[in-house]
TORKOL-4160 file (C-alpha; in steps of 0.2 Angstrom, whole numbers, padded with zeros to 4 digits, m for minus):
438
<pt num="1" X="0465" Y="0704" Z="0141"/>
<pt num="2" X="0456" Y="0711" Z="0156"/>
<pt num="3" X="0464" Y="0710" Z="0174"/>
<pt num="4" X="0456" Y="0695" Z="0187"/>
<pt num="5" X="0450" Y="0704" Z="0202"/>
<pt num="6" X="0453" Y="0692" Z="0215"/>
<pt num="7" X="0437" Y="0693" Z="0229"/>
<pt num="8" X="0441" Y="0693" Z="0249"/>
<pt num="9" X="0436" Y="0678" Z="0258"/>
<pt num="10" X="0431" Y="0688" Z="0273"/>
<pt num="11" X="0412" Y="0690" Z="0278"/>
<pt num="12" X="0404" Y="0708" Z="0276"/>
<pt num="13" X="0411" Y="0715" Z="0292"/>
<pt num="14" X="0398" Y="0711" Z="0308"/>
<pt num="15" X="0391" Y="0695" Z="0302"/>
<pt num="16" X="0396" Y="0677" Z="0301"/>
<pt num="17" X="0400" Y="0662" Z="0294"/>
<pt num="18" X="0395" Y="0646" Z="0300"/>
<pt num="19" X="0404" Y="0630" Z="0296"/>
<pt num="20" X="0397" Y="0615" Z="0300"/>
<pt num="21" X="0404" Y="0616" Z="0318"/>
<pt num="22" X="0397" Y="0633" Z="0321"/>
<pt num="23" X="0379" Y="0628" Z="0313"/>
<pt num="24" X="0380" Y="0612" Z="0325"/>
<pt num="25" X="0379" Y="0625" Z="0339"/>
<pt num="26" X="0366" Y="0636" Z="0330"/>
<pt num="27" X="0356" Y="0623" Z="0327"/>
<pt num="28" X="0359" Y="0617" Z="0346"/>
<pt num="29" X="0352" Y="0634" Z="0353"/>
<pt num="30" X="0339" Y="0636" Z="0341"/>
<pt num="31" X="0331" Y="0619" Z="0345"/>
<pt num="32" X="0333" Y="0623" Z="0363"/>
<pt num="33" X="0324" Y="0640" Z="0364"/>
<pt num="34" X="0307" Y="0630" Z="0354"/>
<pt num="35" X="0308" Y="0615" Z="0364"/>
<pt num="36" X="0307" Y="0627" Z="0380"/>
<pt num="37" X="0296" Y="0639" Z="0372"/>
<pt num="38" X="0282" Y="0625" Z="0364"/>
<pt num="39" X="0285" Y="0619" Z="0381"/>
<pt num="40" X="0274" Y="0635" Z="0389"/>
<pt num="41" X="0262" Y="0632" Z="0374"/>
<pt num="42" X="0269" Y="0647" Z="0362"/>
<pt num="43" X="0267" Y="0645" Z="0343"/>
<pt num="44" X="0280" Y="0649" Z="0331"/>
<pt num="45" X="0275" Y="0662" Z="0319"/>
<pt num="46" X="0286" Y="0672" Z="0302"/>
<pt num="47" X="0289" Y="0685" Z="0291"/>
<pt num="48" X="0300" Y="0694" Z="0280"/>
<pt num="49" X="0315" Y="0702" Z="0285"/>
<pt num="50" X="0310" Y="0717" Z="0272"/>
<pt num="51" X="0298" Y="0729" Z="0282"/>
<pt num="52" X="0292" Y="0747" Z="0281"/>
<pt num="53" X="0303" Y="0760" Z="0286"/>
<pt num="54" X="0290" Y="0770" Z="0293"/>
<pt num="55" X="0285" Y="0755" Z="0306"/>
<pt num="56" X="0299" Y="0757" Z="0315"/>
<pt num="57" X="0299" Y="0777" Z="0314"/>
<pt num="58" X="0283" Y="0779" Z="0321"/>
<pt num="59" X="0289" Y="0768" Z="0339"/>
<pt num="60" X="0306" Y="0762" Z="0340"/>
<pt num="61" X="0320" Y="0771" Z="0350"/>
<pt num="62" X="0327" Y="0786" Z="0339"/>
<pt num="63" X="0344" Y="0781" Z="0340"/>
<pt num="64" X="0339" Y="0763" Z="0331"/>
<pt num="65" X="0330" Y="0773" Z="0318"/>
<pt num="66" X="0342" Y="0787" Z="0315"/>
<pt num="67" X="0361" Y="0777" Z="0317"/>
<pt num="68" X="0358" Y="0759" Z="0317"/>
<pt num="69" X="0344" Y="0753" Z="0303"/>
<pt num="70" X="0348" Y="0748" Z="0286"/>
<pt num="71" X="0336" Y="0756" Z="0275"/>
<pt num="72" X="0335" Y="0759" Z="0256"/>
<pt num="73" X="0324" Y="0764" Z="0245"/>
<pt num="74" X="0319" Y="0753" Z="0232"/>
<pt num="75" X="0316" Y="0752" Z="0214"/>
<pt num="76" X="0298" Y="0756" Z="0215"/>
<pt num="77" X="0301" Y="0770" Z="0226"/>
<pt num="78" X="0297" Y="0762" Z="0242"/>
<pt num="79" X="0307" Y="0767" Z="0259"/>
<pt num="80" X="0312" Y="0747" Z="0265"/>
<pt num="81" X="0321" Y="0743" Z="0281"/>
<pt num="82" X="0329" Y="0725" Z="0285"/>
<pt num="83" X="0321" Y="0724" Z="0301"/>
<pt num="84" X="0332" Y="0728" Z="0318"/>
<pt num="85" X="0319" Y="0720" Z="0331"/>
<pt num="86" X="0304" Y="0709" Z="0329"/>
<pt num="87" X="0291" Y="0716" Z="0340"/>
<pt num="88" X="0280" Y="0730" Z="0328"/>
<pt num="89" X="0281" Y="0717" Z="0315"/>
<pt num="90" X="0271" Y="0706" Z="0327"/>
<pt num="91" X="0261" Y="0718" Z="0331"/>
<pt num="92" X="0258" Y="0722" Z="0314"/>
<pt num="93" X="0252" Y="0706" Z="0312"/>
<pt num="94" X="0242" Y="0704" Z="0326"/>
<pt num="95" X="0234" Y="0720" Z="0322"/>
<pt num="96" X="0230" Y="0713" Z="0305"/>
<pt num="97" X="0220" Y="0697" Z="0312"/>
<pt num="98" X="0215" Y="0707" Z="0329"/>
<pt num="99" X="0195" Y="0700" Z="0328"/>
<pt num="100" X="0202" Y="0682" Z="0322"/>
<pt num="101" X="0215" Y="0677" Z="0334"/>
<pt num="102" X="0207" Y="0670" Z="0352"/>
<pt num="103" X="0214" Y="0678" Z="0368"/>
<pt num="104" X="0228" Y="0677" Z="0374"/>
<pt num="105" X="0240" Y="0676" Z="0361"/>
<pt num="106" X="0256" Y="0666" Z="0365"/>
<pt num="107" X="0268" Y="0667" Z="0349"/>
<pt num="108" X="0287" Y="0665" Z="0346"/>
<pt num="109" X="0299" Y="0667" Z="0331"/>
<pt num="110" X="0318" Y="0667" Z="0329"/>
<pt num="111" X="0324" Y="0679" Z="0317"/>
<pt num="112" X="0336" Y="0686" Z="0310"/>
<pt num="113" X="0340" Y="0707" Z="0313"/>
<pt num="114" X="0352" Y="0720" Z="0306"/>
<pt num="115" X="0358" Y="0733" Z="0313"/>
<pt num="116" X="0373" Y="0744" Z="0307"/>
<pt num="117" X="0383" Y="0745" Z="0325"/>
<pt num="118" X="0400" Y="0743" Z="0330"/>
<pt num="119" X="0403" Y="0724" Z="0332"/>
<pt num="120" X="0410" Y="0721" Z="0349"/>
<pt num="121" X="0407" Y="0704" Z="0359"/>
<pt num="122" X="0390" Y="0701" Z="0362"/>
<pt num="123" X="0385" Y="0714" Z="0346"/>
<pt num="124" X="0385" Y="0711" Z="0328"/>
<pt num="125" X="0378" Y="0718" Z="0313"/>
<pt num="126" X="0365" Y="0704" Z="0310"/>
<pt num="127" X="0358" Y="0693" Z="0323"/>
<pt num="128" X="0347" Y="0678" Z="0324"/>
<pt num="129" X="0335" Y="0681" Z="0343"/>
<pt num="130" X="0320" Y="0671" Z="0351"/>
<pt num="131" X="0305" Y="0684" Z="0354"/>
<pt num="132" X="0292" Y="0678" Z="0364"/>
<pt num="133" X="0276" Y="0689" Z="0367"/>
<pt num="134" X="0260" Y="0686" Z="0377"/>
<pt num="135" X="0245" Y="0697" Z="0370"/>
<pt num="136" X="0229" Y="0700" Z="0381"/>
<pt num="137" X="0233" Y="0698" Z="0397"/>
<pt num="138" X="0233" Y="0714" Z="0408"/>
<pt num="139" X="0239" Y="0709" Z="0424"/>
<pt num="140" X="0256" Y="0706" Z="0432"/>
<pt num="141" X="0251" Y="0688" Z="0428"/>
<pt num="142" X="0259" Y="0690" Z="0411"/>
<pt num="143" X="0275" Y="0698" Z="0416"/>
<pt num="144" X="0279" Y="0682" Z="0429"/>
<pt num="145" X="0274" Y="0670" Z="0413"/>
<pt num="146" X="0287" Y="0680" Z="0404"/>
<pt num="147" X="0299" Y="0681" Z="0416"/>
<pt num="148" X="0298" Y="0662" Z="0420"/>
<pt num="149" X="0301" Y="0658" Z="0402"/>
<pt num="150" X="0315" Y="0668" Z="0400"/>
<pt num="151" X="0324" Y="0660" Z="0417"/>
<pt num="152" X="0317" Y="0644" Z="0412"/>
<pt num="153" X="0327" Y="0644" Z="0393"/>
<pt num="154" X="0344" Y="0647" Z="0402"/>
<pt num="155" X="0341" Y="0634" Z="0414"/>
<pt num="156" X="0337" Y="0622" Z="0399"/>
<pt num="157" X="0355" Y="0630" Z="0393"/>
<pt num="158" X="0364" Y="0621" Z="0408"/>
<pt num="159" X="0364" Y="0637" Z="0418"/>
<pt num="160" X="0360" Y="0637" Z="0437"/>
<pt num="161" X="0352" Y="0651" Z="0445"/>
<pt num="162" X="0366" Y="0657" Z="0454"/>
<pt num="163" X="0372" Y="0661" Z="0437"/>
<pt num="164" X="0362" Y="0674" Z="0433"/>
<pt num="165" X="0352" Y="0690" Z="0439"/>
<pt num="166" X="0334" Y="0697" Z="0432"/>
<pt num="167" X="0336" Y="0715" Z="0435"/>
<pt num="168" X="0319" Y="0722" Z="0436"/>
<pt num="169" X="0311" Y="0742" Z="0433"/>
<pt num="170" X="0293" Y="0749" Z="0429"/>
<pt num="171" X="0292" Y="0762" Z="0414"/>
<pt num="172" X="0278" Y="0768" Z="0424"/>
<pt num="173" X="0289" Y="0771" Z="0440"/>
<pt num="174" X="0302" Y="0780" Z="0431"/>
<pt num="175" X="0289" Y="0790" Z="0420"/>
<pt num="176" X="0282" Y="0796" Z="0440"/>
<pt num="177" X="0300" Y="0801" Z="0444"/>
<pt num="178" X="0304" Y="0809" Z="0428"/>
<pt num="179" X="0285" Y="0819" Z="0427"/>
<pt num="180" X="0281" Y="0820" Z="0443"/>
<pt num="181" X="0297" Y="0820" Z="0454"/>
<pt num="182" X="0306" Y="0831" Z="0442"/>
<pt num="183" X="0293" Y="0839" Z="0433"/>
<pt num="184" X="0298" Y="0838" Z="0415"/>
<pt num="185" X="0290" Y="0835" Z="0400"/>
<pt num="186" X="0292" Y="0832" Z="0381"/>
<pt num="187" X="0308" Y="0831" Z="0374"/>
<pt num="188" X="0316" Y="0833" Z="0391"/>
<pt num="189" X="0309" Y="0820" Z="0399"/>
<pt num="190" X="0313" Y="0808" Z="0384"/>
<pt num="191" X="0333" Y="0816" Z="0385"/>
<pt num="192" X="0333" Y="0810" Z="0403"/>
<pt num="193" X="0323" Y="0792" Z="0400"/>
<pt num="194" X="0338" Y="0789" Z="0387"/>
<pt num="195" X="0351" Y="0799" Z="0401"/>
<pt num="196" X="0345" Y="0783" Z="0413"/>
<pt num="197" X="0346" Y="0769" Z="0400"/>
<pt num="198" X="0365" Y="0776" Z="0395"/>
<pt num="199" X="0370" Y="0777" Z="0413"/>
<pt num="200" X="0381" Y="0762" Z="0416"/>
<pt num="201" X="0387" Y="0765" Z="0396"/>
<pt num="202" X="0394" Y="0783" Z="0398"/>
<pt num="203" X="0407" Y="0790" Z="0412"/>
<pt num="204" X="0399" Y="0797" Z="0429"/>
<pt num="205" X="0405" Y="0815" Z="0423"/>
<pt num="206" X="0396" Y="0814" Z="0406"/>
<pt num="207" X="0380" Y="0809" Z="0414"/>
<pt num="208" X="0383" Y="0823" Z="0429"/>
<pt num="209" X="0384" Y="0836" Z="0415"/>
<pt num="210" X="0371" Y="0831" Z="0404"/>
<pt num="211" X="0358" Y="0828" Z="0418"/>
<pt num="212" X="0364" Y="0845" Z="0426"/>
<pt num="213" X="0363" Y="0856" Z="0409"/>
<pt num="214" X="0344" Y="0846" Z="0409"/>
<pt num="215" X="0338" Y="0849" Z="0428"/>
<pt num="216" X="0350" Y="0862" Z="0437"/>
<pt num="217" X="0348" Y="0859" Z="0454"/>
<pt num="218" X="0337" Y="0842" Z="0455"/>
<pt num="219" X="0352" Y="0834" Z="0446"/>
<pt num="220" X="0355" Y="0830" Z="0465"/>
<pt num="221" X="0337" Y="0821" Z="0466"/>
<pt num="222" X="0338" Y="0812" Z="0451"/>
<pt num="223" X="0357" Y="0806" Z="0456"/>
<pt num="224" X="0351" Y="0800" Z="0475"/>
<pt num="225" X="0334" Y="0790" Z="0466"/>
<pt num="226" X="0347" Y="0783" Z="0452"/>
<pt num="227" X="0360" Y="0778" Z="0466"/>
<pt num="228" X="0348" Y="0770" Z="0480"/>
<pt num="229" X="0354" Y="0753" Z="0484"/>
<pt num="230" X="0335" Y="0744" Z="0484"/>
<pt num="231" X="0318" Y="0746" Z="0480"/>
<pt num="232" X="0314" Y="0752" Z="0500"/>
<pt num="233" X="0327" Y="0765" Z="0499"/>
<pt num="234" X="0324" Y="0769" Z="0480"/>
<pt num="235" X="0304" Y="0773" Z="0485"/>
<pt num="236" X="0307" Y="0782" Z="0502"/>
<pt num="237" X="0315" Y="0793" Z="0492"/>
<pt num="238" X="0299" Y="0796" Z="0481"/>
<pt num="239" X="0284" Y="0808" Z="0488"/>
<pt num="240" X="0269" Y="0795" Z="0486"/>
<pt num="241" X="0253" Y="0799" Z="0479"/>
<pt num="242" X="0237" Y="0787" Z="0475"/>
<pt num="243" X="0245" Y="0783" Z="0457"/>
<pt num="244" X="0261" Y="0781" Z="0462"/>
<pt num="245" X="0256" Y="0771" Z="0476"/>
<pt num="246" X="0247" Y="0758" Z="0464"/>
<pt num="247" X="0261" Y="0758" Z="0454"/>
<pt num="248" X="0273" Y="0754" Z="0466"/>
<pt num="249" X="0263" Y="0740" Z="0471"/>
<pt num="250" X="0262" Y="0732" Z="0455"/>
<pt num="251" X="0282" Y="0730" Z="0454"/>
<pt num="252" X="0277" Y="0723" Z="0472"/>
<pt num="253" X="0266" Y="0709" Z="0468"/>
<pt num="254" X="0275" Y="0704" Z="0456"/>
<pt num="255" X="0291" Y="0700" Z="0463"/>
<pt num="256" X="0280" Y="0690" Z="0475"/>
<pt num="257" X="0270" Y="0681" Z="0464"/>
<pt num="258" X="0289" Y="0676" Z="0456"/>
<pt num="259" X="0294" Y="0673" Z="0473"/>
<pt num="260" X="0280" Y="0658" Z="0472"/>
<pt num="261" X="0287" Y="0650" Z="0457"/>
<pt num="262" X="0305" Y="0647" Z="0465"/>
<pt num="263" X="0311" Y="0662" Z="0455"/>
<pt num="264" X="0323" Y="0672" Z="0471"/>
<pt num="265" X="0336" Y="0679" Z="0459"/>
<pt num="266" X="0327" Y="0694" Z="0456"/>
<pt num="267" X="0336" Y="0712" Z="0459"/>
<pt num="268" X="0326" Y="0728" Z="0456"/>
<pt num="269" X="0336" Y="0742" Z="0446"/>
<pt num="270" X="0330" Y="0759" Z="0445"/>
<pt num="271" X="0343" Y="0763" Z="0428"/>
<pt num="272" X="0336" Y="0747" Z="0418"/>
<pt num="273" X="0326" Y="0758" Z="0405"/>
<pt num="274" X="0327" Y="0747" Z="0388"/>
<pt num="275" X="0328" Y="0758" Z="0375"/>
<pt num="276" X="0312" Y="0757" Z="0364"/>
<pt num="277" X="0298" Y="0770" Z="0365"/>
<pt num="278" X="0286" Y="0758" Z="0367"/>
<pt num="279" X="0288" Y="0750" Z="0384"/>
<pt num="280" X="0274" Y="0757" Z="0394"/>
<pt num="281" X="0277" Y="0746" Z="0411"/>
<pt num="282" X="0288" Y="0731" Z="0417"/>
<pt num="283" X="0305" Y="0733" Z="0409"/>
<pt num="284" X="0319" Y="0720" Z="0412"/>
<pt num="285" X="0336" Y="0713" Z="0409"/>
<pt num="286" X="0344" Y="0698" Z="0413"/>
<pt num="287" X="0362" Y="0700" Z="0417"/>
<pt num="288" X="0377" Y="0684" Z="0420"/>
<pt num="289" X="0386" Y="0684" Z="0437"/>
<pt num="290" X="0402" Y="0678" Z="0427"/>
<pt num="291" X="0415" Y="0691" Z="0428"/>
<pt num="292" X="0422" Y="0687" Z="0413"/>
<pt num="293" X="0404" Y="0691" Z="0405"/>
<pt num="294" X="0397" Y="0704" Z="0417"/>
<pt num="295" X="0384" Y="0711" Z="0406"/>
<pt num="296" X="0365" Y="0713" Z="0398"/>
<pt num="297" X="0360" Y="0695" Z="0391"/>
<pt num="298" X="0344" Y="0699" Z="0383"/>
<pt num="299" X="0327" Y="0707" Z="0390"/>
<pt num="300" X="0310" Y="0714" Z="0387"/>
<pt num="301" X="0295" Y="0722" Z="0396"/>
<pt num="302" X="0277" Y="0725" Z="0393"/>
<pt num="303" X="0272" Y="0736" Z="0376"/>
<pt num="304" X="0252" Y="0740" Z="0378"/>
<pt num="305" X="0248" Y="0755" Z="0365"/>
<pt num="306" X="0259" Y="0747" Z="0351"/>
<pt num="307" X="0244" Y="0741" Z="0341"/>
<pt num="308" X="0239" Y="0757" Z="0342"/>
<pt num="309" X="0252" Y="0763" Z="0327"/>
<pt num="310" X="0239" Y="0752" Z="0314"/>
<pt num="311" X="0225" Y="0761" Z="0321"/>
<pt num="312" X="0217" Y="0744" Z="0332"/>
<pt num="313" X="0213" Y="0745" Z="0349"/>
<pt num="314" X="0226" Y="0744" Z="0362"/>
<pt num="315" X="0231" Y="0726" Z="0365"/>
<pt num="316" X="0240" Y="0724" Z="0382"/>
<pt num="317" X="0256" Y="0714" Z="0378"/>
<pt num="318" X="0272" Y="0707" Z="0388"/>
<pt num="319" X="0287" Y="0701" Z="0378"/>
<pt num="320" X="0307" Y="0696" Z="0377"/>
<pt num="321" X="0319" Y="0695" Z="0363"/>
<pt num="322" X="0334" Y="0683" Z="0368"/>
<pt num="323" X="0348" Y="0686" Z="0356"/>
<pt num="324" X="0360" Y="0669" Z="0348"/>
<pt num="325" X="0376" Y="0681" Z="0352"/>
<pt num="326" X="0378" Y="0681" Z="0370"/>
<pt num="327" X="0369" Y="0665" Z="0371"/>
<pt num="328" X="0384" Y="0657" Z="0363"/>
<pt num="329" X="0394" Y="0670" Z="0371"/>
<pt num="330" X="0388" Y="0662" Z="0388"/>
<pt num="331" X="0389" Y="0645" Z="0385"/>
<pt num="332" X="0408" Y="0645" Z="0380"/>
<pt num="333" X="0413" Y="0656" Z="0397"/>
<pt num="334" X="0407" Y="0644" Z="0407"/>
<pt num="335" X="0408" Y="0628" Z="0394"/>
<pt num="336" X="0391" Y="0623" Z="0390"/>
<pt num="337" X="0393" Y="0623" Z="0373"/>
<pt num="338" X="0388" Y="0604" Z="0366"/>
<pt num="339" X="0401" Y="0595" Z="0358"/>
<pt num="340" X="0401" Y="0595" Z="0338"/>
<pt num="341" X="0395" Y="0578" Z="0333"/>
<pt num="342" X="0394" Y="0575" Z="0312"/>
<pt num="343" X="0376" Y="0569" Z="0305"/>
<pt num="344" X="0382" Y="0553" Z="0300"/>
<pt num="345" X="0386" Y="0539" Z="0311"/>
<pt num="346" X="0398" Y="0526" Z="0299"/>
<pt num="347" X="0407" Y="0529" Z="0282"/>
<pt num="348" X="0407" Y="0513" Z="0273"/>
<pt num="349" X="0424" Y="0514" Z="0262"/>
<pt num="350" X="0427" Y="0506" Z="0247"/>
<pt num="351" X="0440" Y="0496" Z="0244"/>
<pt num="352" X="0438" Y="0492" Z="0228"/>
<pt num="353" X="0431" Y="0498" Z="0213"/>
<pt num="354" X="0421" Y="0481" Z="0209"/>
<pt num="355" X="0412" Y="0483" Z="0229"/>
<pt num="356" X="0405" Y="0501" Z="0224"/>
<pt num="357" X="0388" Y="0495" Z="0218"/>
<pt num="358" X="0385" Y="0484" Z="0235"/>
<pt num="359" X="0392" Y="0499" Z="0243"/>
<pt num="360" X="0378" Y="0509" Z="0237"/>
<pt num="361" X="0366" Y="0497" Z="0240"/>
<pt num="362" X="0372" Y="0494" Z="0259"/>
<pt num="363" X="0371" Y="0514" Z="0261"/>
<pt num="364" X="0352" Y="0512" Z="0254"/>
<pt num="365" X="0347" Y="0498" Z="0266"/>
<pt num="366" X="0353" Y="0509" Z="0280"/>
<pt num="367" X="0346" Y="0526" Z="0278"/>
<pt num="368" X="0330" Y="0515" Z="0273"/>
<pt num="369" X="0333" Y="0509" Z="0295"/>
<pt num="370" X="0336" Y="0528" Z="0300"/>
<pt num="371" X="0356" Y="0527" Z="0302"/>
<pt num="372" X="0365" Y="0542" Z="0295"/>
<pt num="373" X="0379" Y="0537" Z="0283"/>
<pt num="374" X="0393" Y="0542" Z="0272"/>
<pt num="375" X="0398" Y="0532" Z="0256"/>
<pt num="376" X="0418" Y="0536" Z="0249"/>
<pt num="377" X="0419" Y="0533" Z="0233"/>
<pt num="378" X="0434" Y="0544" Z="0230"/>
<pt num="379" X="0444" Y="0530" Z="0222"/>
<pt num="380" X="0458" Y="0532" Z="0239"/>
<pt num="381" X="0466" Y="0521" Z="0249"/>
<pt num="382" X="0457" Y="0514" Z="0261"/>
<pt num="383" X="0470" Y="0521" Z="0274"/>
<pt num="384" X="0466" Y="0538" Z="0268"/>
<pt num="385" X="0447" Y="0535" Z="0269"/>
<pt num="386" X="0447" Y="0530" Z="0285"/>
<pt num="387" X="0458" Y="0545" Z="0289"/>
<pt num="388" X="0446" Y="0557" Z="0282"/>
<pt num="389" X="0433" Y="0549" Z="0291"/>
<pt num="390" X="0440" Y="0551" Z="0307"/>
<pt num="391" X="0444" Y="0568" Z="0305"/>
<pt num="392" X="0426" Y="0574" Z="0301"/>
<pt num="393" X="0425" Y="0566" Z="0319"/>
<pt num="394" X="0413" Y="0550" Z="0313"/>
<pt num="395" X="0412" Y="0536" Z="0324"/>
<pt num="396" X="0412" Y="0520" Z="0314"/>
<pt num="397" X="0417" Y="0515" Z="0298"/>
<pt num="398" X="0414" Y="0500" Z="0287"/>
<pt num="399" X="0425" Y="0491" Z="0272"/>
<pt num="400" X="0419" Y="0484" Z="0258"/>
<pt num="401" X="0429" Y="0477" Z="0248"/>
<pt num="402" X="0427" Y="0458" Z="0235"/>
<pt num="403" X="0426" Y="0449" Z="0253"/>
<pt num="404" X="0412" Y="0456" Z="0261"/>
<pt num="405" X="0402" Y="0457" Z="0246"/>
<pt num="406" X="0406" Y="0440" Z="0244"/>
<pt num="407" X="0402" Y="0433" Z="0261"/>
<pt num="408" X="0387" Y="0446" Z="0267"/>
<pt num="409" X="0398" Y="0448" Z="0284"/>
<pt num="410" X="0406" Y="0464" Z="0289"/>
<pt num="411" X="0418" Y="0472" Z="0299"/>
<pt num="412" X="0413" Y="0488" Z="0309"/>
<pt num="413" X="0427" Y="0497" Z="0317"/>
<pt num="414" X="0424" Y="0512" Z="0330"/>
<pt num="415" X="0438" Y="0524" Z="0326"/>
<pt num="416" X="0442" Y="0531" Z="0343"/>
<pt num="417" X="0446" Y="0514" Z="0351"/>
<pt num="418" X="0451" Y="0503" Z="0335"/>
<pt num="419" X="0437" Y="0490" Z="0343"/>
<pt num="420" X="0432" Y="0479" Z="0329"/>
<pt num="421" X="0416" Y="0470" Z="0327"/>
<pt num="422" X="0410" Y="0460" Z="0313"/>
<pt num="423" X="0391" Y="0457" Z="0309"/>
<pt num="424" X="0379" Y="0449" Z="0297"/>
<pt num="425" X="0373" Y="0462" Z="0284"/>
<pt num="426" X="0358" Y="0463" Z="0291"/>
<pt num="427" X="0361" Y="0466" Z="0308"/>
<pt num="428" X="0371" Y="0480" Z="0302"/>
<pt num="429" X="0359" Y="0495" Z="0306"/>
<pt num="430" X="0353" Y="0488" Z="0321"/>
<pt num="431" X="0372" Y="0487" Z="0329"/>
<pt num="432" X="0376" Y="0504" Z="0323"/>
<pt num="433" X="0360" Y="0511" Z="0332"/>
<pt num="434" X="0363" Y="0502" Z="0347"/>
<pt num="435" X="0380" Y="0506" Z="0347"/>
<pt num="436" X="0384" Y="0522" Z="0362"/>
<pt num="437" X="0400" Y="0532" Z="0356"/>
<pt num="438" X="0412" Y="0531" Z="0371"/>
């Protein structure tokens, strides 16, 4: 007789389970990020997890491509990827409908991504994240709509301002320093735009040594523009020229125009860099103040040549993914997660056998009225029924039993208090809905 192999219990290491309590809490964020999201007149869109390998060779950051992605090959002999970000399969799809889709396009999914990393807090292997993108609008008027979005949903989260910082950087300024400051080009440059995105990740000596084996001598320049407290003293120390000068401005502009929409918490940050290839501007990360959670949230920036890869005409484009890890992560440090209520708001209990069929018919009449409820027919003691009920954390419960069916009057008892109330049958819905659980 052949051995039983007795299975782990455990999730695949980097993912989760979610029991009811943890869905509750999904389900609370998830519904949050559309209602704020609809709220700025963005549609929801969808795809398959299953991609292309090549779309995300051809843009995203090496080190996503080379160490982090799961991709197979499958049984037709194509290279697949689960995808690990959502932005070049919009772009994708966007490029498919390019002449259909009206201008500007306001879209936003919540996905699920995989990435094979080390799970730490704030990082796992698969993640569900809010992606909002706004496509034809070339101005700085895109970036403050994003921007706003993003501070707006952690507002909506219970957050205060004071809670959290938008640390701000230009592409195209760092791309200046990088070219034109330093004076490199190809793979060095992209060595040292990776170098700045690592910087607070890595000790001060790696990244000495590194930048040094890279520039030699203007490892002291790049250090000094890297290390300058604010924007003034970041661009005095920058020779200026007419492009440069335009682009300073823009990073200008638009910490005004955020500046108009009551948005002060707003910090420029010369080493926020984001790490995929196709950010060509804005760049930005939104961090918590919390000491116990003094990290990156979530970010995004502007991605104008990424319609390019499907050979359509540059879109201009502005964008954000906000990840459901450190949302949750946020809410519990500083206790804004909701409190776990169960879908149904009574359990009638049978006490007899003989009241099961007016039971069921009682359970019918009230769904029929829009109130949640749970019938036991388990056959248990009522005692035990109304234990169980209380323990899945339900407010009320009803018992039927040869008396009730009898008179048509019933007895609803709210759990936490022991308060009794007893009602005709068909007031039953409309007291249960009126009812406020203290």
């Amino acid at each position: 007789m052949s051995q039983k192999i007795k299975l782990q219990t455990e999730a695949y290491k980097g993912v989760r389970d979610f029991y009811p309590e943890d869905m509750a809490v999904e389900n609370y964020i998830f519904k949050t990020m559309r209602r704020v999201a609809e709220s700025f007149g963005y549609e929801e869109y969808g795809a398959s997890v299953l991609e292309p390998a090549e779309l995300y060779e051809a843009k995203t950051g090496e080190e996503i491509v080379s160490e982090q992605t799961y991709t197979f090959t499958d049984r037709g002999g194509r290279r697949v990827t689960l995808r690990p970000e959502m932005t070049p399969t919009v772009a994708r799809m966007i490029a498919a409908r390019r002449r259909e889709l009206p201008l500007p396009i306001r879209w936003y999914s919540i996905p699920n991504l995989f990435r094979y990393e080390r799970p730490q807090r704030g990082r796992l292997r698969e993640h569900w994240q809010l992606n909002c993108d706004i496509f034809g609008v070339t101005g700085i008027e895109a970036e403050a709509e994003i921007i706003s979005l993003a501070a707006e949903l952690l507002r909506a989260f219970g957050l205060k301002d004071e809670d959290f910082e938008i640390r701000l950087n230009s592409r195209k300024i760092m791309d200046y320093c990088i070219s034109g400051v330093l004076g490199l080009q190809g793979d060095d440059g992209k060595t040292i735009c990776r170098l700045i995105d690592k910087k607070n990740k890595i000790s001060d000596e790696e990244f000495k040594k590194t930048a040094a084996d890279i520039l030699g001598e203007k490892d002291k320049l790049l250090l000094a523009l890297l290390n300058s407290k604010n924007f003034e003293e970041f661009i005095s120390r920058l020779p200026r020229d007419e492009e440069a000068e335009k682009t300073l401005n823009e990073t200008k502009g638009l910490i005004k125009v955020l500046d108009g929409l009551g948005i002060y918490n707003i910090r420029f940050d010369q080493t926020i860099m984001r790490g995929f290839d196709y950010y060509t501007g804005t760049v930005f990360e939104i961090y918590d103040t919390d000491a116990k959670n003094r990290r990156s949230l979530f970010g995004g920036g502007r991605f104008d040549k990424l319609l390019s890869i499907f050979g359509a005409p540059d879109l201009p484009a502005v964008g954000f993914g906000m990840g459901d890890v450190t949302m949750r992560d946020i809410l519990e440090t500083r206790g804004l997660l909701p409190p776990y209520r169960p879908p149904a708001k009574v359990v009638v209990c049978i006490v007899e056998k003989s009241a099961l069929p007016y039971g069921n018919d009682l359970t019918q009449k009230l769904r029929a009225e829009g109130v949640a409820v749970l019938i036991d027919c388990s056959g248990r003691k009522v005692g035990d029924q109304i234990k169980a009920a209380d323990k899945r954390g339900i407010p009320f419960v009803v018992c039927v039993g040869g008396a009730e069916v009898k008179s048509g009057k019933l007895k609803v008892k709210e759990l936490k208090t022991g308060e009794e109330t007893e009602v005709e049958e068909g007031q039953l819905a409309r007291l249960l809905k009126n009812r406020a659980v203290k």
